[in-house]
DRENDO-1510 file (C-alpha; in Angstrom, 1 decimal, always signed):
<recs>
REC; n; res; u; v; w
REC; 1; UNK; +0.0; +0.0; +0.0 .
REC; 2; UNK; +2.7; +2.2; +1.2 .
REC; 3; UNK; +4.8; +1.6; -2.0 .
REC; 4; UNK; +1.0; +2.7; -4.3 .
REC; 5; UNK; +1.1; +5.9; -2.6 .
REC; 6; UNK; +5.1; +6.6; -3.0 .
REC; 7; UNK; +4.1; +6.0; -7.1 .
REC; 8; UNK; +0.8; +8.3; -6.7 .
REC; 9; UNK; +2.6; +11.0; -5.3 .
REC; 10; UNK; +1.3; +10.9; -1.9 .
REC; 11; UNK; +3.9; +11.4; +0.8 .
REC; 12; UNK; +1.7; +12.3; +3.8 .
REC; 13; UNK; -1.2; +11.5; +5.8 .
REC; 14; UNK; -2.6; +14.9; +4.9 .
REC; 15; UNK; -2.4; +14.5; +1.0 .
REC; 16; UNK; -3.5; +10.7; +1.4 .
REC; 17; UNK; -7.1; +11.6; +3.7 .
REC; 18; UNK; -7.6; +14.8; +0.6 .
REC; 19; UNK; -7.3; +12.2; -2.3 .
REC; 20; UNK; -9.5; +9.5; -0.4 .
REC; 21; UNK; -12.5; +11.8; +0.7 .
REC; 22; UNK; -12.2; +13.4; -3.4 .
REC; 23; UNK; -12.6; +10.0; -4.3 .
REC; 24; UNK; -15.2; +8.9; -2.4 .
REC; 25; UNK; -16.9; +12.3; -2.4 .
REC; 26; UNK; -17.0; +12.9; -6.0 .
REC; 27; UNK; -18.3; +8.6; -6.3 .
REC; 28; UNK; -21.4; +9.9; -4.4 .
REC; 29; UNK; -21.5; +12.7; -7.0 .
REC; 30; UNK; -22.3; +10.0; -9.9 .
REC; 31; UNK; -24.2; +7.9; -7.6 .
REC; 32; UNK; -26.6; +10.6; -7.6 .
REC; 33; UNK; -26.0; +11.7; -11.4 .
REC; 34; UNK; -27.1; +8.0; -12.3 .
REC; 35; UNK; -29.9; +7.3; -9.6 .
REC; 36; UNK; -32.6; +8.1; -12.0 .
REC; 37; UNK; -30.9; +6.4; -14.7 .
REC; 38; UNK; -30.5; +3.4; -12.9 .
REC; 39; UNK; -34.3; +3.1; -11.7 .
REC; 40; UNK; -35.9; +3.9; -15.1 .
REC; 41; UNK; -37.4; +0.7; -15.6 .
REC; 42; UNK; -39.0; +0.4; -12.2 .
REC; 43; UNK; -40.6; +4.3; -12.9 .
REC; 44; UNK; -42.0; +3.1; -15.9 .
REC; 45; UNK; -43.5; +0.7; -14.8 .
REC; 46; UNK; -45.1; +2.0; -11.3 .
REC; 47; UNK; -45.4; +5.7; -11.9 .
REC; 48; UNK; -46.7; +5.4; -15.8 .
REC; 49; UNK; -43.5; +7.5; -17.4 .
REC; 50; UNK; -43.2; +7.0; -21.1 .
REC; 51; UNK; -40.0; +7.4; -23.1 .
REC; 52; UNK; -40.2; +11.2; -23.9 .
REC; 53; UNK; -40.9; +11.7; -20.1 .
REC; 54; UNK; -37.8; +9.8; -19.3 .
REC; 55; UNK; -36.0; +12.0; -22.3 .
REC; 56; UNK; -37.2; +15.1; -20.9 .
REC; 57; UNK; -36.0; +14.2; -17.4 .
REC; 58; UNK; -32.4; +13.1; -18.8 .
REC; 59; UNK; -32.2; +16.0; -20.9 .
REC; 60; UNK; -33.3; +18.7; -18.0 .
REC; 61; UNK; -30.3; +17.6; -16.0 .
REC; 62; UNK; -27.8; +17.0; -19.3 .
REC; 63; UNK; -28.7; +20.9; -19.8 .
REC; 64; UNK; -28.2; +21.9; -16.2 .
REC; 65; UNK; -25.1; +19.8; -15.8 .
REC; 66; UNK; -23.2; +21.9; -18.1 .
REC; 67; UNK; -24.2; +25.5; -17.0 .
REC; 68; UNK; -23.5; +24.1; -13.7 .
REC; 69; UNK; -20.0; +22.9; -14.3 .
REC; 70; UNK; -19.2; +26.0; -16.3 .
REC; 71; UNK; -20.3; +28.6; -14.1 .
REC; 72; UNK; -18.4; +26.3; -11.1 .
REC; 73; UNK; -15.7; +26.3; -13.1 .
REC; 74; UNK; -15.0; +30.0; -13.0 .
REC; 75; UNK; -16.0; +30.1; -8.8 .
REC; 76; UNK; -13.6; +28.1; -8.5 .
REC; 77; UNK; -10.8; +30.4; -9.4 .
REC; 78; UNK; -12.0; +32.8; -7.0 .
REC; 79; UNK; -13.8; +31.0; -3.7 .
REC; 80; UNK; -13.5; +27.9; -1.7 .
REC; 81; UNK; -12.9; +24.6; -3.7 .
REC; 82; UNK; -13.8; +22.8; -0.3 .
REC; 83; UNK; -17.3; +24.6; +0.3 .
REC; 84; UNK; -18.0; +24.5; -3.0 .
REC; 85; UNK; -17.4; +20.7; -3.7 .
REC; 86; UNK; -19.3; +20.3; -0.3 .
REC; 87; UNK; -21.7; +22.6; -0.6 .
REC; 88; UNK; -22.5; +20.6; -4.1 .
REC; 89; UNK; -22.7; +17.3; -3.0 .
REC; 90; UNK; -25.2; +18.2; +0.1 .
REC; 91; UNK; -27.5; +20.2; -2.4 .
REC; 92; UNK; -26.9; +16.4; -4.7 .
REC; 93; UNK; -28.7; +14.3; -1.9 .
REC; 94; UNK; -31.1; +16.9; -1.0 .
REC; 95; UNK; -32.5; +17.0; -4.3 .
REC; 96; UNK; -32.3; +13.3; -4.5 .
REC; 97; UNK; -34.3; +13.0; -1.2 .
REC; 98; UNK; -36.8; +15.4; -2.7 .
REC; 99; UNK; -37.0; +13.4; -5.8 .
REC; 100; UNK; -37.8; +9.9; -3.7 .
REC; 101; UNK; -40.8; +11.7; -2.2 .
REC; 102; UNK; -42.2; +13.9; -5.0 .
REC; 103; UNK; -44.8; +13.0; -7.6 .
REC; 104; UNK; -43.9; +12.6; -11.4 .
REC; 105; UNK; -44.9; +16.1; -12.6 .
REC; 106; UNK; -41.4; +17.3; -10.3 .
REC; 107; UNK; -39.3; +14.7; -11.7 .
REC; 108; UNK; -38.1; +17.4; -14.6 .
REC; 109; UNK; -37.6; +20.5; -12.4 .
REC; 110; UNK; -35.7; +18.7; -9.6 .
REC; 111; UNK; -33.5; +16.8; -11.8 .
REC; 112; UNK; -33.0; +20.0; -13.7 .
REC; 113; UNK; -31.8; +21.3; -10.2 .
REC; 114; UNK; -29.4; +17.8; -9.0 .
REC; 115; UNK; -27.5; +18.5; -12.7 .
REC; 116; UNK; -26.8; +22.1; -11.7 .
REC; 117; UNK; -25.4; +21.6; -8.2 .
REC; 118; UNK; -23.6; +18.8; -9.9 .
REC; 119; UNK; -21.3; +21.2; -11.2 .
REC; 120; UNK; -18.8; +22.3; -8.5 .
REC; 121; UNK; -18.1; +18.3; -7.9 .
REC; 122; UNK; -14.9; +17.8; -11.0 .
REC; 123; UNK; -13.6; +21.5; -10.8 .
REC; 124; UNK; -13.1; +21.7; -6.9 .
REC; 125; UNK; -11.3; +18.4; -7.6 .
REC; 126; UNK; -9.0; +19.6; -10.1 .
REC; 127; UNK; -8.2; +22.3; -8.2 .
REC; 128; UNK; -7.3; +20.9; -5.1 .
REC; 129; UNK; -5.2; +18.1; -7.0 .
REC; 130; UNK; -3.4; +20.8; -8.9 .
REC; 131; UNK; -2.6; +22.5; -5.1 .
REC; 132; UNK; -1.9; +19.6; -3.3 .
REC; 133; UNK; +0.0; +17.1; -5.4 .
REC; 134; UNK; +3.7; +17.2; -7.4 .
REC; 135; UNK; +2.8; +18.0; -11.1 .
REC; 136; UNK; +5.6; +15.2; -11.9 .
REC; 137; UNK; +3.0; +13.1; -10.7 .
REC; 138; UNK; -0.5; +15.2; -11.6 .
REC; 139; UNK; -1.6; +13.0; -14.5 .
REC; 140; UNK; -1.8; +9.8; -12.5 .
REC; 141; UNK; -3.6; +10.9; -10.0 .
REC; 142; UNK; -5.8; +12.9; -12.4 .
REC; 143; UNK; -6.8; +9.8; -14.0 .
REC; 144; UNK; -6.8; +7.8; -10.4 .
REC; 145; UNK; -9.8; +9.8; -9.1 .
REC; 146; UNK; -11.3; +9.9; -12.8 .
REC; 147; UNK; -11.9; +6.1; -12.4 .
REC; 148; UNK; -14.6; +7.3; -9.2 .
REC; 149; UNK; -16.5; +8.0; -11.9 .
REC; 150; UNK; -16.2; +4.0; -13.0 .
REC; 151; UNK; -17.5; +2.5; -9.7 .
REC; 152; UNK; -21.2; +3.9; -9.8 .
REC; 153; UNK; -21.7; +2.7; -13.4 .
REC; 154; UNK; -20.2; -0.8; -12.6 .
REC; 155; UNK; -22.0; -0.8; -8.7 .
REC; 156; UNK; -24.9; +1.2; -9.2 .
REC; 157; UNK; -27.3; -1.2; -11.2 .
REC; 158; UNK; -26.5; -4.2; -8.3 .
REC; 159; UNK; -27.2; -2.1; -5.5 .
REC; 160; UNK; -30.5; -0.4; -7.1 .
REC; 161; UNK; -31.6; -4.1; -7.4 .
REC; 162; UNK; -30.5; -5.3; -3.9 .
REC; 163; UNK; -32.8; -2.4; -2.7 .
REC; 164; UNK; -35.9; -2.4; -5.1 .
REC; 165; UNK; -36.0; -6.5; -4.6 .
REC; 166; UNK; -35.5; -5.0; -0.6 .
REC; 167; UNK; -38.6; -2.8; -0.9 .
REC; 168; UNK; -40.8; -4.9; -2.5 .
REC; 169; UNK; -40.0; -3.0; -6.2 .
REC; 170; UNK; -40.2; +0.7; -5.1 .
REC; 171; UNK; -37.7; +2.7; -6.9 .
REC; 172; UNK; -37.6; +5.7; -3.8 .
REC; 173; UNK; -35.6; +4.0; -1.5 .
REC; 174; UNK; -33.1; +3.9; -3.5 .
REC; 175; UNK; -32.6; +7.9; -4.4 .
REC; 176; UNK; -33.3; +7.9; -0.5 .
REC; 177; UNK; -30.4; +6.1; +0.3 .
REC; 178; UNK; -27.9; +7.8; -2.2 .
REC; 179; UNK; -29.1; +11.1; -1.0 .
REC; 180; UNK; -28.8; +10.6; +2.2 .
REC; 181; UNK; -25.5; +8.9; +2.2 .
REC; 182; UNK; -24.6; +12.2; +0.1 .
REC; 183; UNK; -25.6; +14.3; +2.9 .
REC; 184; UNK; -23.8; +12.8; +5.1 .
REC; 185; UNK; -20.2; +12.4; +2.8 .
REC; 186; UNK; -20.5; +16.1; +2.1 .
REC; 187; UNK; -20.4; +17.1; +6.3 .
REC; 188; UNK; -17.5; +14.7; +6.7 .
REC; 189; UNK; -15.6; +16.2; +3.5 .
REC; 190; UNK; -16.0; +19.5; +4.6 .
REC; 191; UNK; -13.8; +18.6; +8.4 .
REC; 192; UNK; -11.4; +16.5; +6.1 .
REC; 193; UNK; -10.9; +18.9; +2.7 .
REC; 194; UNK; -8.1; +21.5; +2.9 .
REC; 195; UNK; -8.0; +24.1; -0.1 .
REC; 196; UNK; -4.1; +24.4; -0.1 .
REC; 197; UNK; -1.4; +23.1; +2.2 .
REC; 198; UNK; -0.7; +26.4; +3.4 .
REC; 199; UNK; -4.2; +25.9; +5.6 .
REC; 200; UNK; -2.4; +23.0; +7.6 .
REC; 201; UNK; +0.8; +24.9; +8.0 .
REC; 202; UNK; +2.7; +23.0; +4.9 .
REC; 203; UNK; +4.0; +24.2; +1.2 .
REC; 204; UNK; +4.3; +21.9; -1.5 .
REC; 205; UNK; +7.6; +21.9; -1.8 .
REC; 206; UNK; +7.6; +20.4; +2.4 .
REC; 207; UNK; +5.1; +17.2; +0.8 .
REC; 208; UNK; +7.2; +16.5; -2.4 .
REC; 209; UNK; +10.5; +17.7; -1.3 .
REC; 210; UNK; +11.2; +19.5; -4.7 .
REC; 211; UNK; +12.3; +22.6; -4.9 .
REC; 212; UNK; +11.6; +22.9; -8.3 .
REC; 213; UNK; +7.7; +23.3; -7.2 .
REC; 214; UNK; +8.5; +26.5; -5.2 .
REC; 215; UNK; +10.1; +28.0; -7.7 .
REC; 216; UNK; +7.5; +27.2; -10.3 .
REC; 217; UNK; +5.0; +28.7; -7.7 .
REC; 218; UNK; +6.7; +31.6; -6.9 .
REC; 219; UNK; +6.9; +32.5; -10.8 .
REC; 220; UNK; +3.2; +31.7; -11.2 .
REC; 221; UNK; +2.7; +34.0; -8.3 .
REC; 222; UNK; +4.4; +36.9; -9.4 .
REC; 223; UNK; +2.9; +36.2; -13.0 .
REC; 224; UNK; -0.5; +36.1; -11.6 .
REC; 225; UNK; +0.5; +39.1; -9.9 .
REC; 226; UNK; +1.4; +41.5; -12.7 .
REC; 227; UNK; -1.2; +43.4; -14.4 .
REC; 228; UNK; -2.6; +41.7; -17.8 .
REC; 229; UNK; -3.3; +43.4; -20.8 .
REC; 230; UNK; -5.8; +41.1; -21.7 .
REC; 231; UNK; -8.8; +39.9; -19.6 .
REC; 232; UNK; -9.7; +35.9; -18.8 .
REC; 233; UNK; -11.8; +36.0; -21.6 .
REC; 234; UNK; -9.6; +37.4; -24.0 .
REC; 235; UNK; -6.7; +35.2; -22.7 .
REC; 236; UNK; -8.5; +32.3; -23.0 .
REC; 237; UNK; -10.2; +32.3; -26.4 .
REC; 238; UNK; -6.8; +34.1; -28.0 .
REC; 239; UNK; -4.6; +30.8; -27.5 .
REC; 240; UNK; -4.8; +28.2; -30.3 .
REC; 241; UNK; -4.5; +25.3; -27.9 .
REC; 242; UNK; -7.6; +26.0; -26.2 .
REC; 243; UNK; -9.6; +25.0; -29.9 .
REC; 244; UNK; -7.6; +22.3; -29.6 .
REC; 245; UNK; -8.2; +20.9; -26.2 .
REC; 246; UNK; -12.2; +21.6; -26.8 .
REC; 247; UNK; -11.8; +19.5; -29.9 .
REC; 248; UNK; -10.5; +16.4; -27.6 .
REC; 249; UNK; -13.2; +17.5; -25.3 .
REC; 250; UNK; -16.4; +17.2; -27.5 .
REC; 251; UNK; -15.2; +14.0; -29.8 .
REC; 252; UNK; -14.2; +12.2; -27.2 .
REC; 253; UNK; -17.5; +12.7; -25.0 .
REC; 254; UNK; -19.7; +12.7; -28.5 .
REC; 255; UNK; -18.2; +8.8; -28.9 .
REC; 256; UNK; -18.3; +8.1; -25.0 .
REC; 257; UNK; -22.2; +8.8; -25.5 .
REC; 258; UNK; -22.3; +7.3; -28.9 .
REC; 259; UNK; -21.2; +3.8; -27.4 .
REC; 260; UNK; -22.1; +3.9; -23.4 .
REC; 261; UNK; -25.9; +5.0; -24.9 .
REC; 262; UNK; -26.3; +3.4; -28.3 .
REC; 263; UNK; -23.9; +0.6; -27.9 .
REC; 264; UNK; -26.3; -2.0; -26.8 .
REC; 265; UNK; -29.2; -0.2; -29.2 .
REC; 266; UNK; -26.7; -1.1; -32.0 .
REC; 267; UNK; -25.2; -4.7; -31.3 .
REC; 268; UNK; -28.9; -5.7; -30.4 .
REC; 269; UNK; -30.4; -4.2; -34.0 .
REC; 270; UNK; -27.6; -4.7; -36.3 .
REC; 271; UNK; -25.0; -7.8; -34.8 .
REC; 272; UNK; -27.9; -9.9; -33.4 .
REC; 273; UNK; -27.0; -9.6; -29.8 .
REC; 274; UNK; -29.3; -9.8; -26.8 .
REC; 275; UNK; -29.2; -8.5; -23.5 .
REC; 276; UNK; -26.7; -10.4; -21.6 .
REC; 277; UNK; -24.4; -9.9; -24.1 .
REC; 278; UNK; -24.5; -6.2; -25.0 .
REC; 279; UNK; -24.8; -6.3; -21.2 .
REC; 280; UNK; -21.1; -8.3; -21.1 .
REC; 281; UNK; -19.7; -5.7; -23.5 .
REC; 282; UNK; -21.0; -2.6; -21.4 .
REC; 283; UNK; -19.2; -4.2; -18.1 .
REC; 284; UNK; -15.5; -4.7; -20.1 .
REC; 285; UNK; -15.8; -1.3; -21.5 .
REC; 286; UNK; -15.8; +0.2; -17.9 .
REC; 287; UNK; -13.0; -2.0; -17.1 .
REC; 288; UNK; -11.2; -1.1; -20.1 .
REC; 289; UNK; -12.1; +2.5; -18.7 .
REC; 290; UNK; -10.7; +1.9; -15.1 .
REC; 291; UNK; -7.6; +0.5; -16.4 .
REC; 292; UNK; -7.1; +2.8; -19.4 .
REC; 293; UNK; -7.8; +6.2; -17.2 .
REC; 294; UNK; -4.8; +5.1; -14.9 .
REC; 295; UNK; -2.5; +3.8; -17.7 .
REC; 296; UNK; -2.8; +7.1; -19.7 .
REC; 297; UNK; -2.4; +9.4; -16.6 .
REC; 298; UNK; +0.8; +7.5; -15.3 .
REC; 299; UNK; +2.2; +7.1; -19.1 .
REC; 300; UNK; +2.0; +10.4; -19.4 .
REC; 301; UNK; +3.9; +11.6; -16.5 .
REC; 302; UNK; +6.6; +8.9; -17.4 .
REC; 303; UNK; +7.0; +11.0; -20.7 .
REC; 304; UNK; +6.5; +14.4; -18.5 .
REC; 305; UNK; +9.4; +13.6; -16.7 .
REC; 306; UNK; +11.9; +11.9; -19.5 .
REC; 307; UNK; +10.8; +14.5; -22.4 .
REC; 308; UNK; +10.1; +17.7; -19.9 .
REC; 309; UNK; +7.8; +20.3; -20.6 .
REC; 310; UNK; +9.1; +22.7; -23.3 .
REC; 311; UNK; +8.2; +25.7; -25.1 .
REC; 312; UNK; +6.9; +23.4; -27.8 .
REC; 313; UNK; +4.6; +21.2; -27.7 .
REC; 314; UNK; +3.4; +18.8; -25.2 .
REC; 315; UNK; +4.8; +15.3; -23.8 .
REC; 316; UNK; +1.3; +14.3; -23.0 .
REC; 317; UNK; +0.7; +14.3; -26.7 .
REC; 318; UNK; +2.5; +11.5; -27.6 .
REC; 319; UNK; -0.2; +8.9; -25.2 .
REC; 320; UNK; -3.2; +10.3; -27.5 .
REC; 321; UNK; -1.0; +9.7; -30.5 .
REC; 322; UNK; -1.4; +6.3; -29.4 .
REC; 323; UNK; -5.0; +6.5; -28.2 .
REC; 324; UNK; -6.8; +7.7; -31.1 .
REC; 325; UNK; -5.3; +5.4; -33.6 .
REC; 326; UNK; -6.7; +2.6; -31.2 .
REC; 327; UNK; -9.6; +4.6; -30.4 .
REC; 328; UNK; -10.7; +4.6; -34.4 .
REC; 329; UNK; -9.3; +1.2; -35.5 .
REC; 330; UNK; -11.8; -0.4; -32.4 .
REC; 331; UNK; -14.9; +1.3; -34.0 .
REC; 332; UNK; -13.9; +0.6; -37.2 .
REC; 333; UNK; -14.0; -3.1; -35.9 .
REC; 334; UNK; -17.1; -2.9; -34.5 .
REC; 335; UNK; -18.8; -1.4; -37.2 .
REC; 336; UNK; -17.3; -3.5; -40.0 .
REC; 337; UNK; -15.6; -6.5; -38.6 .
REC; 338; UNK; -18.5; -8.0; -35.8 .
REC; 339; UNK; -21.5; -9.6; -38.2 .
REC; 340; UNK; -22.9; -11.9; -35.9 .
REC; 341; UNK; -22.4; -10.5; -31.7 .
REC; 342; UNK; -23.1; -14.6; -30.5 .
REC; 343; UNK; -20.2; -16.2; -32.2 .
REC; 344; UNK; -18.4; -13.5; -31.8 .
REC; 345; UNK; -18.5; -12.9; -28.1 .
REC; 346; UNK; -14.9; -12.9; -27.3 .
REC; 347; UNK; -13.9; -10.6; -30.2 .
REC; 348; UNK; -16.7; -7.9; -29.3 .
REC; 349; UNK; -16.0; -8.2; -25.5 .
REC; 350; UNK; -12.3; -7.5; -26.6 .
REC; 351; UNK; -13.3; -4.4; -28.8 .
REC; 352; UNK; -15.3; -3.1; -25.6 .
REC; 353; UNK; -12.0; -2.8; -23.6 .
REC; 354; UNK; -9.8; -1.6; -25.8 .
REC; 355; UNK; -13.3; +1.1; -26.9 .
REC; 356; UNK; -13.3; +1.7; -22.9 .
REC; 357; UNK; -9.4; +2.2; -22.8 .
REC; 358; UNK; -8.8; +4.3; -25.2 .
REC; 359; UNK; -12.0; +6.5; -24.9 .
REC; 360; UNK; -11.5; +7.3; -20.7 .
REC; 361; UNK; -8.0; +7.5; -21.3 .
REC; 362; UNK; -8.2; +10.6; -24.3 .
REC; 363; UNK; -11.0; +11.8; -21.7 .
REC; 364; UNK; -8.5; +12.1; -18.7 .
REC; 365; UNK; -5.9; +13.2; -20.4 .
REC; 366; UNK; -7.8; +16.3; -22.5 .
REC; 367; UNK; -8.8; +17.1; -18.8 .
REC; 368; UNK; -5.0; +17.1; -17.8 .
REC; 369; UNK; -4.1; +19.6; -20.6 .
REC; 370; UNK; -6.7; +21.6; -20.1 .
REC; 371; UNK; -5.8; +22.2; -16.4 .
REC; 372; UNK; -1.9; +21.8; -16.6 .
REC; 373; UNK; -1.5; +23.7; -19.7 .
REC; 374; UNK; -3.4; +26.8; -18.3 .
REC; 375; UNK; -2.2; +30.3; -16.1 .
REC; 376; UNK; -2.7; +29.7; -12.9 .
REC; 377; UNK; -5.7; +32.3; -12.4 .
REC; 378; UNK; -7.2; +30.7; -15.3 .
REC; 379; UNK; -7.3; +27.1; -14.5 .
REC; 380; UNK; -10.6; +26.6; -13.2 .
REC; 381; UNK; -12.0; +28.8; -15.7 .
REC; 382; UNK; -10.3; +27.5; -18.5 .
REC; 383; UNK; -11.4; +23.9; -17.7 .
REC; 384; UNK; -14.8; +24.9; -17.2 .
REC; 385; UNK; -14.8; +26.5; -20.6 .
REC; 386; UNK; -13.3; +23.3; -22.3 .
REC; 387; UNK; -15.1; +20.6; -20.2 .
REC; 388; UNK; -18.4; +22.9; -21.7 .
REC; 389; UNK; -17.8; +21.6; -25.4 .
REC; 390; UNK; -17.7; +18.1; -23.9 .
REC; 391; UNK; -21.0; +18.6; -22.8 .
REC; 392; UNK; -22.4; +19.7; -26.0 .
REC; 393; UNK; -20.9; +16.6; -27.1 .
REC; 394; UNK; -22.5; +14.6; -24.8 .
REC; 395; UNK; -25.8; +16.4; -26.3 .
REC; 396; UNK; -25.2; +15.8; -29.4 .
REC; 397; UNK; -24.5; +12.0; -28.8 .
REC; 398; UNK; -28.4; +12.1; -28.0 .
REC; 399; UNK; -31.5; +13.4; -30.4 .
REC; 400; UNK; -29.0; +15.1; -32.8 .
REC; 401; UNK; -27.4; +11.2; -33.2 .
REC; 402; UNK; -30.7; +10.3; -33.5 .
REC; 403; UNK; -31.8; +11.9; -36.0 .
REC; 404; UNK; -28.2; +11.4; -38.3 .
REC; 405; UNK; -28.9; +7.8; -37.6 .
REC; 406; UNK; -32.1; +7.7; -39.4 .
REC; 407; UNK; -31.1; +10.1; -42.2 .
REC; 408; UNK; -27.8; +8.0; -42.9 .
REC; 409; UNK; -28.1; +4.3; -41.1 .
REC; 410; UNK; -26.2; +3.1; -37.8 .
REC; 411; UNK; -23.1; +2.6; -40.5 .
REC; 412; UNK; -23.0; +6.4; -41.9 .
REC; 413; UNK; -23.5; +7.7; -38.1 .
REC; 414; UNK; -20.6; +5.9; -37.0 .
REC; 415; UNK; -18.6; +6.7; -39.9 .
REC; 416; UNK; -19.0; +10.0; -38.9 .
REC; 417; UNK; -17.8; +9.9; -35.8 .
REC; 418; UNK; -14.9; +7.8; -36.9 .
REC; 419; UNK; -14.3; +10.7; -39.3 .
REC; 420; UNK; -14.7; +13.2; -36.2 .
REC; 421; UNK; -11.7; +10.8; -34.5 .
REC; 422; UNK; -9.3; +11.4; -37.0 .
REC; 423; UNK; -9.9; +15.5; -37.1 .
REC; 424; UNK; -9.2; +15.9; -33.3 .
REC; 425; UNK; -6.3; +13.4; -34.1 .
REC; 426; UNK; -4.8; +16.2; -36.5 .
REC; 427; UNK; -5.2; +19.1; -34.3 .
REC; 428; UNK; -3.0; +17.3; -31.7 .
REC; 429; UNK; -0.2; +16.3; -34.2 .
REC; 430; UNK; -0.6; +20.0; -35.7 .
REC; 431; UNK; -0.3; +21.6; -31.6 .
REC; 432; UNK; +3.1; +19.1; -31.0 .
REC; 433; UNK; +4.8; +21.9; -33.3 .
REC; 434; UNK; +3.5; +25.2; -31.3 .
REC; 435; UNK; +2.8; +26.5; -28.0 .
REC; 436; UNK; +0.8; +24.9; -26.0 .
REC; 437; UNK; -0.2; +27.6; -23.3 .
REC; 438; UNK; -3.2; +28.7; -22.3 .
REC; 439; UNK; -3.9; +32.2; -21.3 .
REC; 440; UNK; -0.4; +33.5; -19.9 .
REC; 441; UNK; -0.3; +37.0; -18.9 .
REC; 442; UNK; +1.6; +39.8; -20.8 .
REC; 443; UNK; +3.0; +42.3; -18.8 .
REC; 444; UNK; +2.3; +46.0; -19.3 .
REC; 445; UNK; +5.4; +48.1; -20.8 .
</recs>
């Protein structure tokens, strides 16, 4: 165990009790994300929902999830990252408490309001990793408490049917449960979550023991310091790399949605599957996503700290180089290879891991540039505006998808978003051979 934390970076009991609470904190974010999805056969069936109902609930808190995490995104350059991840996952169970007891015409307007106090939840965690933790070691550990996400979507479905076979097949106790387990994570969070290691007395250089980082930090300070020409707007919408890093964003959440919400759709209408196995592919896709978040993350830092960061480019690059050949070869499989899901079990449930590795892994590491890559006093801004196009892309892996699916066929769809694969491919070979800063200040003359 000890010997796990030394390779994550964590050298003291303070930094190990802040990753552990993120981790667990922001699980009970996507526990109460997913409740709703988790239960939707049992509403259907007891409270008389039909499918544009149960679009119009998912789509309330898809809309509300991304003002939500973009307005966060820029509090959390400015206020507490620890009363706002707190404050966030309280208002989570409380509106999942509400929901449990509230009849069906609510279900819109109180899942409208979970998706926007969603949004404080991956911003205050990306802040406080980028204050607490080396950067030799950031991507790991980025990607470690991505894989939080992982466990409600592989857990959740087993413990809503535990408690619906519990309660004789009432869906409320279980959004009772997750919100008031919430409740009850976000009090302890907020006596265990530190914003900085100056609030204990430390410096980052005292945890890591490199005095590279205080230098780093005192440079960032006095650049935050000087007067900018430009405002965070203009700083962040001027740089190149930020088109880039949207670019990641939004294709690689478009094919997340794509294959996490169509996937089973597809190999059920078009590769003869069934449930159990579409249900088979689904569970080694999140393993492939567990496994593929941590390998990209602790990859890239191996090439962080053998290449260094230059003026030029980015050392990170060279995992998605990797990635989205992978990433497009896989669907290309799955669209053109599988004919017939039953004898071809092994091959699809082999396509679903590789799908889930490369996919989280492009996910986690777009996240890392975003943050890393960005002025200081930007950071949570300039995430927030980049994790926003992955949101749209999330959107348009719904109706729009939808509707290109009927106009072109399951085959020209996913051609398209192979095409969109290879596009955000380019911008990241083009970006290897320029800046890759976001938003740095220019002083005054």
């Amino acid at each position: 165990v000890t010997a796990t934390y030394k390779m994550l970076g964590i050298n003291s009991w303070h930094q190990c009790s802040i990753f552990i609470c993120l981790y667990v904190g922001y699980m009970f974010y996507i526990f109460n994300r997913k409740s709703f999805s988790f239960v939707i056969p049992n509403i259907v069936e007891t409270d008389g929902l039909n499918s544009g109902d149960v679009g119009t609930i998912l789509s309330a808190q898809a809309v509300a999830y991304g003002i939500g995490k973009f307005v966060s995104g820029m509090l959390v350059d400015r206020f507490s990252a620890t009363k706002l991840f707190c404050a966030g996952l309280c208002l989570c169970g409380a509106s999942n408490i509400l929901f449990s007891v509230s009849p069906p015409g609510y279900f819109s307007v109180l899942w409208f309001f979970n998706g926007l106090v969603q949004g404080p939840g991956w911003p205050s965690c990306a802040i406080m990793l980028k204050k607490w933790f080396s950067p030799a070691v950031f991507g790991t550990l980025w990607s470690s408490l991505s894989t939080s996400m992982n466990v409600p979507a592989s857990l959740g479905p087993i413990a809503c049917s535990v408690f619906i076979a519990w309660s004789s097949g009432s869906w409320r106790p279980v959004m009772l449960f997750f919100g008031g387990a919430s409740i009850c994570v976000s009090f302890g969070s907020l006596f265990v979550l530190k914003d900085r290691p100056e609030d204990v007395g430390l410096t980052l250089e005292m945890l890591t023991g490199e005095k590279k980082i205080a230098e780093d930090q005192k440079k960032n300070k006095e650049s935050t310091m000087t007067k900018s020409k430009h405002s965070t707007w203009s700083r962040i919408l001027s740089s190149p790399y930020t088109y880039v890093v949207c670019g990641g964003f939004l294709v690689s959440l478009i094919i997340k949605g794509v294959v996490c919400d169509w996937g089973s759709l597809y190999l059920i209408q078009e590769k003869q599957g069934d449930q159990f196995l579409t249900g088979a592919f689904l569970g080694t896709l999140e393993l492939g996503g567990v496994i593929g978040s941590i390998a990209s993350g602790y990859l890239s830092d191996v090439a962080v700290a053998k290449i260094g960061i230059k003026q030029i480019g980015q050392p990170r690059h060279f995992v998605l180089f990797v990635l989205f050949p992978l990433l497009f070869l896989s669907m290309y499989a799955l669209r053109v290879i599988v004919t017939d899901l039953p004898s071809q079990q092994t091959f699809v449930n082999g396509l679903g891991f590789v799908l889930g590795f490369c996919m989280y892994g492009i996910i986690s590491l777009v996240g890392v540039l975003a943050l890393e890559n960005s002025a200081d006093d930007i950071a949570g801004t300039t995430h927030a505006f980049c994790a926003l196009l992955g949101n749209v892309g999330l959107t348009l892996a719904g109706l729009p998808f939808s509707a290109v699916m009927e106009y072109l066929s399951w085959n020209g769809a996913l051609q398209l978003c192979e095409l969109s694969i290879i596009i955000s491919f380019l911008l990241f070979v083009f970006a290897q051979r320029s800046s890759c800063r976001i938003g740095d200040q220019i002083k005054e003359d």
